[in-house]
C-alpha positions in Angstrom: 49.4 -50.0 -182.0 48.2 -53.2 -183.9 45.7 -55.7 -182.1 48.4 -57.9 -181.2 50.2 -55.1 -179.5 47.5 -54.3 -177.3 46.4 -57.8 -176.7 50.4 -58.2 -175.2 49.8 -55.5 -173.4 46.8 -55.9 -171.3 48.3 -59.9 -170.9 51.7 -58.3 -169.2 49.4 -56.1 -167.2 47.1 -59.3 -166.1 49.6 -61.5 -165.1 51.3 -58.4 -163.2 47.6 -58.1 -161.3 47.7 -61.8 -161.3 50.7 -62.3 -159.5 49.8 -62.0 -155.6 47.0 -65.0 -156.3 50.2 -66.6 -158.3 52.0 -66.5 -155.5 49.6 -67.8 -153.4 49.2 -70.9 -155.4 53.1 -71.3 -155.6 54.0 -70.8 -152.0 51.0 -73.9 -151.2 52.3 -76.1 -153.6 56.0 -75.7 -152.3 55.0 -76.0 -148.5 53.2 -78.7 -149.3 55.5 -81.2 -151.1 54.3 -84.1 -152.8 55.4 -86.8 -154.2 55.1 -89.0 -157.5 51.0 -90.0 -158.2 50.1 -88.7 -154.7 49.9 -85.3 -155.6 46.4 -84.6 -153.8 46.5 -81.4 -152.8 48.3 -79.6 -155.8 46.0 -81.1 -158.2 42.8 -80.4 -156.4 43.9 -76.6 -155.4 45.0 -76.0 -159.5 42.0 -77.3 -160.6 39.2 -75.5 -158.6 41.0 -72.6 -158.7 40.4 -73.3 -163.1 37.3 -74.0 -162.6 36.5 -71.1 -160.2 37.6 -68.9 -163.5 35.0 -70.5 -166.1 37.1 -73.0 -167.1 35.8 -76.8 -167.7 38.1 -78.8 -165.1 37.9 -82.5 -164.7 39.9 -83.9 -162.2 41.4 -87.7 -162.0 41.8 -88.5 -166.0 43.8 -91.0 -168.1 43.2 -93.2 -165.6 45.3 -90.6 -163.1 43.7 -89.2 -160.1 46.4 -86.0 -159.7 45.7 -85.7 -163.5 43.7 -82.8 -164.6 41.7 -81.2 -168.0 40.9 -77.4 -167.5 39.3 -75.8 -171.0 38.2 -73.0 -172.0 36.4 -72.5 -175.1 36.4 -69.0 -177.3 34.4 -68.6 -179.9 34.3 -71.7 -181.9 36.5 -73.6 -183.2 40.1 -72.9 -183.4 43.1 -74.1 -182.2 43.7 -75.9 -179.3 47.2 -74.5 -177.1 47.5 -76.7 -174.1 49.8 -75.0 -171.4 51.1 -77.8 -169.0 51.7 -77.6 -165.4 54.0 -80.3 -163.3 53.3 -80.3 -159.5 55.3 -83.4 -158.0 58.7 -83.0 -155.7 61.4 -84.7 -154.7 62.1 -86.8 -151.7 62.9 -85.8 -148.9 64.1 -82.4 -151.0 61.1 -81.0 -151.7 60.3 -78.9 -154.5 64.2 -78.5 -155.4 63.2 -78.3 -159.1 60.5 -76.1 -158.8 57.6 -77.7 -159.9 55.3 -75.6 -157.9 56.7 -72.5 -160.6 55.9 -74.8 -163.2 52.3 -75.0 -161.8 51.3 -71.7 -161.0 53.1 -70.2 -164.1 51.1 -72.3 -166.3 47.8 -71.6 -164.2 48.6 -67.7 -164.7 49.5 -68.4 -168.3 45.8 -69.6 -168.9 44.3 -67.1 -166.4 45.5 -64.3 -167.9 45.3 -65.2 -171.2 41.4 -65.9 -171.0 40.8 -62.9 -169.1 41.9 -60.6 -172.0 41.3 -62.9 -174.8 37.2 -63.8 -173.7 36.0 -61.1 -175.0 37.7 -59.9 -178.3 35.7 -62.3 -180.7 38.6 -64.6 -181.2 38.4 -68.1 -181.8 40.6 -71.1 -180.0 40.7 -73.6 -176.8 43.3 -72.7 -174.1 43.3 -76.1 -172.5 45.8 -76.6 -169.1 47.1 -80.1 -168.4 48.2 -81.2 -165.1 50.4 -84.0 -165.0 51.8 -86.0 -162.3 55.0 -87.6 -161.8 57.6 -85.8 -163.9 60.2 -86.9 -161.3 59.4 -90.6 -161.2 56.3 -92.8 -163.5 56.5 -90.7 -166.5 53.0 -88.7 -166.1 52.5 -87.7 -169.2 53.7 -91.0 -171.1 50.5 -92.7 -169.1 48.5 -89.3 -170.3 49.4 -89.9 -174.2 48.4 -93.3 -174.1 45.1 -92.3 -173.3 45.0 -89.6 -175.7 44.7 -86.7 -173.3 47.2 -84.6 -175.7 45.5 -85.6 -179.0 43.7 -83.0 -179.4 46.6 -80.5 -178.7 47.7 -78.4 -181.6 50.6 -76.9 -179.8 52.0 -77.6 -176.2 54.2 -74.9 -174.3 55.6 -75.5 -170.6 58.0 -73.5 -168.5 60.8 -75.1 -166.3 63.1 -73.1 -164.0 66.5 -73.2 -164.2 70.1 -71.5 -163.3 72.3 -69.3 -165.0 71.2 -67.8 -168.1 67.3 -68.0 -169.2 67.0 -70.5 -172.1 64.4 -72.0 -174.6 65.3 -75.4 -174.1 67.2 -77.4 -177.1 67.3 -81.1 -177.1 68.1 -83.5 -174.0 68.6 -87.0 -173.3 65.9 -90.2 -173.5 65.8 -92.7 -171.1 65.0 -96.8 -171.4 64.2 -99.1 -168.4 64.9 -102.5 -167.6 64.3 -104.9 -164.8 66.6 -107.8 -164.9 66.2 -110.8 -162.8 68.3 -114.2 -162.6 66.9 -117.1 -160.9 69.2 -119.6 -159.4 68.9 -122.3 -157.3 68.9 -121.9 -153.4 70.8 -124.5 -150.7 72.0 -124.0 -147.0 74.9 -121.7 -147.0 77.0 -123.5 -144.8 76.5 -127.3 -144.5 75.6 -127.4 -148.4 76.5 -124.5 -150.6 77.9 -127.0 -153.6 73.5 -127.6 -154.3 72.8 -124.2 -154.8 72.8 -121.9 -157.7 73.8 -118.2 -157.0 71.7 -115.4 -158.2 73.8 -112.8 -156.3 76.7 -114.2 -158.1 74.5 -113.6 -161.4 73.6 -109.9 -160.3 77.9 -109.5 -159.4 79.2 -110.4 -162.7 76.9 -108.8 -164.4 76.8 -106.1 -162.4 80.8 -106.0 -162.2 80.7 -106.3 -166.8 78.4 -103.2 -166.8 81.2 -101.1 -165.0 83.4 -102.1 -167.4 81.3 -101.7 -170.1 81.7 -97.9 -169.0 85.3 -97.2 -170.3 83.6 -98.0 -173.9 80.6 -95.9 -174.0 79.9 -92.5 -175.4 80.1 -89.3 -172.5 76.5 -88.8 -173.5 75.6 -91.8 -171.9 74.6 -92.5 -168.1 73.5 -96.3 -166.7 72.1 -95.8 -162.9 71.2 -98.9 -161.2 69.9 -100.1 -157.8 69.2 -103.8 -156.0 65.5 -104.3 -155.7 66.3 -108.1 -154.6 69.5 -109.8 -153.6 68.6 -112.4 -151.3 66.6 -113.3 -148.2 68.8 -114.5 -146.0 72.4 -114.9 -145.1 72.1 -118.4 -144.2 70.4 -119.1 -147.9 72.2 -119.6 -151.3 70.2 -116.5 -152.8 68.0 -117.7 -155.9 66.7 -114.9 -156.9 67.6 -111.4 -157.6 66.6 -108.4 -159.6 68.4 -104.7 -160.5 66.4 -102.2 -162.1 68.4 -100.3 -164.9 67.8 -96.8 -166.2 69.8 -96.0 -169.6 70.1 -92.4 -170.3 71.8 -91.3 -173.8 71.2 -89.5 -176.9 68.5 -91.2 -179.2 71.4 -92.2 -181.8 73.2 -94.7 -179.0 70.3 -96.2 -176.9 69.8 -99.5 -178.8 73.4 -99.9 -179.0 73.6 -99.6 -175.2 70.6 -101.4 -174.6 72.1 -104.2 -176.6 75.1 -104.0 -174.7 73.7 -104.0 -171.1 71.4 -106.9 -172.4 74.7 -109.0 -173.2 76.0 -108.4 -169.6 72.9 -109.9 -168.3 73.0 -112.7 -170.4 76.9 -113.4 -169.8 76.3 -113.0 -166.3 73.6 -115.9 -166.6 75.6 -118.3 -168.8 78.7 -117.5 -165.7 76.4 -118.0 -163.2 74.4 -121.0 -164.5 71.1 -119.3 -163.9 68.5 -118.4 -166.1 67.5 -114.5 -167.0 64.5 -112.6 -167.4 64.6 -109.0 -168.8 62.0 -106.5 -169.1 62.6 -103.9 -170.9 60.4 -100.1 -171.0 60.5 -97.3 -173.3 61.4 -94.4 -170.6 61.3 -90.2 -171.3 62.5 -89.4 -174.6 64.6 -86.3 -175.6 63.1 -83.0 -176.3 62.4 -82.2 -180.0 63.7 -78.9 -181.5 61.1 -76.7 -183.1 62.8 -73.7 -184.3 59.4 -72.0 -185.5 57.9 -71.8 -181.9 61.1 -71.0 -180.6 61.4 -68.2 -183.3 57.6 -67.1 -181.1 59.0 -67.3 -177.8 62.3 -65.5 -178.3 60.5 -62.7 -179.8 58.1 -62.6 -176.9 61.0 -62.8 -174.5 62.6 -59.8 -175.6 59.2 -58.0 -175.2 59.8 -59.0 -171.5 63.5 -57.8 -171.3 65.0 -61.3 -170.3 68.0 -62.4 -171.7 68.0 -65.5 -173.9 71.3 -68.2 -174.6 71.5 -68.1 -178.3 69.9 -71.3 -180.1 68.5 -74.0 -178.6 71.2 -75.8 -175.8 71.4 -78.9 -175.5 71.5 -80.2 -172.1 71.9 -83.6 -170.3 69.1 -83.9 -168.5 65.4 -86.3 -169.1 62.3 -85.2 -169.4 58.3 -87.4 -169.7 58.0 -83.2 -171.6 59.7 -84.7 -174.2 57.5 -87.8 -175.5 54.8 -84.7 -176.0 57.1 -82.6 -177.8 57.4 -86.5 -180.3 53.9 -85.8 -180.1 52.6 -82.5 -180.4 54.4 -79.1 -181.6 55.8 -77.6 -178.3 58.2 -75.4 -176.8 60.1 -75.6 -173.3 61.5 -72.8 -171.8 63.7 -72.4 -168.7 63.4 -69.1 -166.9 66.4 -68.6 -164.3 65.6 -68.6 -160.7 69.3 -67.5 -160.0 71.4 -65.7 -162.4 74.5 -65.6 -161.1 76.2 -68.9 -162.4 74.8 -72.3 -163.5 73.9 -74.2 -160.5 72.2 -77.9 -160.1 69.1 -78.6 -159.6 67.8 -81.6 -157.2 69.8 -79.5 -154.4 68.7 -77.7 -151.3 70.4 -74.6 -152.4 68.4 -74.5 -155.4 65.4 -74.9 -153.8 65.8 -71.8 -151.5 66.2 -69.9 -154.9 62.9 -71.7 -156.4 61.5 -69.7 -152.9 63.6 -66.6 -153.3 62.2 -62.8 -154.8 64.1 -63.9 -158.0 61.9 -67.4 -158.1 58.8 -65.1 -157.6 60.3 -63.1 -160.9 61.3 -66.4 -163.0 57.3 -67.3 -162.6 55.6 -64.3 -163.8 58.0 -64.1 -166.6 57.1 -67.8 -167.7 53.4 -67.0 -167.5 53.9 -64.0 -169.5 56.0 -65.4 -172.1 53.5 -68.7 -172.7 50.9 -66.1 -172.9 51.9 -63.8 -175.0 53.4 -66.6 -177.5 49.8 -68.4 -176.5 48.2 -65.5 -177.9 50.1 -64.8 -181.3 49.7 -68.3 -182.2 46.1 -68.3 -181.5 46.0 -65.0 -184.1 48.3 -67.0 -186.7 47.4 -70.0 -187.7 49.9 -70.4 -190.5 52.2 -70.1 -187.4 51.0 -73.3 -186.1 51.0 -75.2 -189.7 54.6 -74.4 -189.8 55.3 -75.8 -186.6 53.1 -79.3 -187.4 55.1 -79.1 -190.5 58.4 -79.3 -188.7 57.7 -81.9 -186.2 56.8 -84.0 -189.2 59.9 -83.2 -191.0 62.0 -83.9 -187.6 60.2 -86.7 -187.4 61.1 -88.2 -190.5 64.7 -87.4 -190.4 
C-alpha cells in the first residue's frame, strides 16, 4: 500500500470516529437557525471548536463578524487548500438547504485531515473559511474584496442535494438593480391633474418587463419585489422603487440587463418622471475545472457513492461561484435523499437534511474533501494544472 493509500485510509477511519462530534455540531447549527449576517452562534461554535483543535481561528474578518479564518500550518510552506463552510438559513424555513451539512462537513474535512496529516512531515496550510450569507448579501463576494481567499491555492466546498450525488458543473449568475422613479406628488382627490405618478412609472414598467418575458432565453429568470410604492392613498405617490434580481447564463446577462434598463427608462419617459438605476454585480456561475473534478470523482469511488457523469449544469446561483472566478475549486453535492430529484428551499427537504441519510451525505462530504485535500497536498503539479485551467477558462 503506497503512502497515499494509507494516508486515505486512516482519513476515512477519522472522520468515521469523527462523526458523533460531527453530528453534534450539525444537529446545533440546524436547531438553531440563523439568518443572513446574524449568524452568532454557528460562527462562534465552528470556530472554537477549530481552535480547540490547534488550529489559528480568528473570528469577525473582512469586515464580517459571522466570518471566520481557522489555519493550520504543517511543516512549512506549501499549499494552501481552503475548505469552506456556509452556516446561514432560510426564513421562516430553516435550514432547508442544509447549510448546517455544509458546516460541519467542512469542519470534519479539516479535523480529520489534520489529525492524520500533523504528523507525517508533509508540508501545506489547511485553512477553513466561514462565510455568512450564501442565502442573501453574497458572503463571500464581501470576503474577496478583502482578500480573505487570496491566498487560497485551491477551494473545495460540499453542498447537499437530491437525487443522484453530483460534482457540481456550471450554474447561473445573478445582477442586481434598484430602480427608482421620482414623480411629483398632489392630493389625490381635489387635485390629481398637479401630480406626477411614480406608481404609474413602477406599472408600465413593471407591466413592459412581463412582456419582455415572451422574448427571453429559458435560462433566464427576473424576480422582483416593491420596496416603495407610495405613502398614502390620499397622495399622488412620487416616489417608488423595485429591486430587480436578473438570473441567466453569463452569455445573456448584459443583453437582459440592457433590456430591463430600457423598460425603466420607457416607463420614465410614459410617466414623465425621472429614473435612477443602481445597478450590482450579484453571484456569478460556477466555473468548470475538469482537473479537480478528475480528484474528487476518483476519491468518490473510493467511498462507493455514485457519481452523475460530467459536470451538470443546473439552474441554480451561488456567492461559491465568484471564488471558483477566483481560485481553483470544486463543488460537490452529496444527496440527502436518493430516491428522485426533489427541491430544495422546502420543508420536506429539510426533514431529509435531518434524516439518517443527511447524517450519511455529511460524512461522505467530509471524506471526499479530505481525501481529495490530501492528494493535492501530495501533488503539486495537480494543483498547477488546475491554476492552469482556471486561466485558460478564464480567457475563453
Amino acid at each position: 500500500m503506497s503512502n497515499l493509500e494509507e494516508i486515505k485510509k486512516d482519513i476515512i477511519d477519522e472522520v468515521d470516529r469523527l462523526q458523533p462530534e460531527l453530528l453534534k455540531v450539525s444537529k446545533y447549527i440546524f436547531d438553531n437557525p440563523e439568518l443572513a449576517f446574524h449568524e452568532e452562534k454557528a460562527s462562534k461554535l465552528l470556530s472554537e471548536k477549530l481552535a480547540e483543535n490547534g488550529f489559528n481561528t480568528v473570528l469577525g474578518i473582512g469586515g464580517l463578524p459571522t466570518a471566520f479564518s481557522a489555519e493550520y500550518q504543517l511543516g512549512e510552506g506549501g499549499p494552501v487548500i481552503c475548505i469552506v463552510a456556509e452556516y446561514d438559513a432560510l426564513p421562516e424555513l430553516g435550514h432547508a438547504c442544509g447549510h448546517n451539512l455544509i458546516a460541519s462537513s467542512a469542519y470534519g474535512a479539516a479535523l480529520s485531515l489534520k489529525n492524520i496529516l500533523k504528523d507525517k512531515n508533509i508540508n501545506g496550510k489547511i485553512k477553513v473559511i466561514g462565510t455568512p450569507a450564501e442565502e442573501d448579501g453574497g458572503g463571500k463576494i464581501i470576503l474577496i474584496r478583502e482578500g480573505v481567499f487570496r491566498d487560497a491555492d485551491v477551494c473545495m466546498m460540499m453542498h447537499p442535494t437530491s437525487g443522484v450525488t453530483r460534482i457540481a458543473g456550471e450554474c447561473l449568475s445573478s445582477y442586481e438593480m434598484k430602480i427608482g422613479w421620482q414623480g411629483k406628488t398632489a392630493h389625490a382627490e381635489s387635485h390629481p391633474e398637479d401630480g406626477v405618478n411614480a406608481l404609474d412609472a413602477l406599472h408600465i414598467y413593471y407591466t413592459a418587463v412581463a412582456c419582455l418575458r415572451q422574448q427571453l432565453t429559458g435560462d433566464v429568470r427576473i424576480a422582483q419585489i416593491v420596496l416603495e410604492g407610495g405613502k398614502g392613498v390620499g397622495m399622488i405617490p412620487d416616489h417608488c422603487v423595485v429591486s430587480v434580481d436578473i438570473v441567466s447564463q453569463d452569455k445573456h446577462i448584459d443583453d437582459v440587463r440592457s433590456r430591463v434598463r430600457r423598460c425603466a427608462e420607457g416607463a420614465a419617459i410614459a410617466s414623465g418622471c425621472t429614473v435612477e438605476i443602481e445597478e450590482t454585480e450579484g453571484y456569478l456561475g460556477r466555473r468548470n475545472n475538469y482537473t479537480l473534478e478528475k480528484v474528487f470523482r476518483q476519491n468518490f469511488a473510493l467511498l462507493n457513492e455514485p457519481l452523475m457523469d460530467g459536470m451538470p449544469e443546473d439552474f441554480g446561483t451561488t456567492d461559491f461561484g465568484n471564488v471558483m472566478r477566483l481560485v481553483p475549486s470544486c463543488n460537490p453535492y452529496v444527496s440527502v435523499f436518493t430516491e428522485r430529484k426533489i427541491s430544495n428551499h422546502t420543508e420536506f427537504f429539510r426533514e431529509n437534511v435531518a434524516s439518517k441519510r443527511g447524517e450519511e451525505a455529511m460524512a461522505i462530504g467530509a471524506k471526499a474533501m479530505a481525501l481529495s485535500a490530501a492528494e493535492l497536498i501530495l501533488s503539486p503539479e495537480v494543483i498547477a494544472a488546475a491554476k492552469e485551467e482556471l486561466k485558460r477558462s478564464a480567457q475563453g
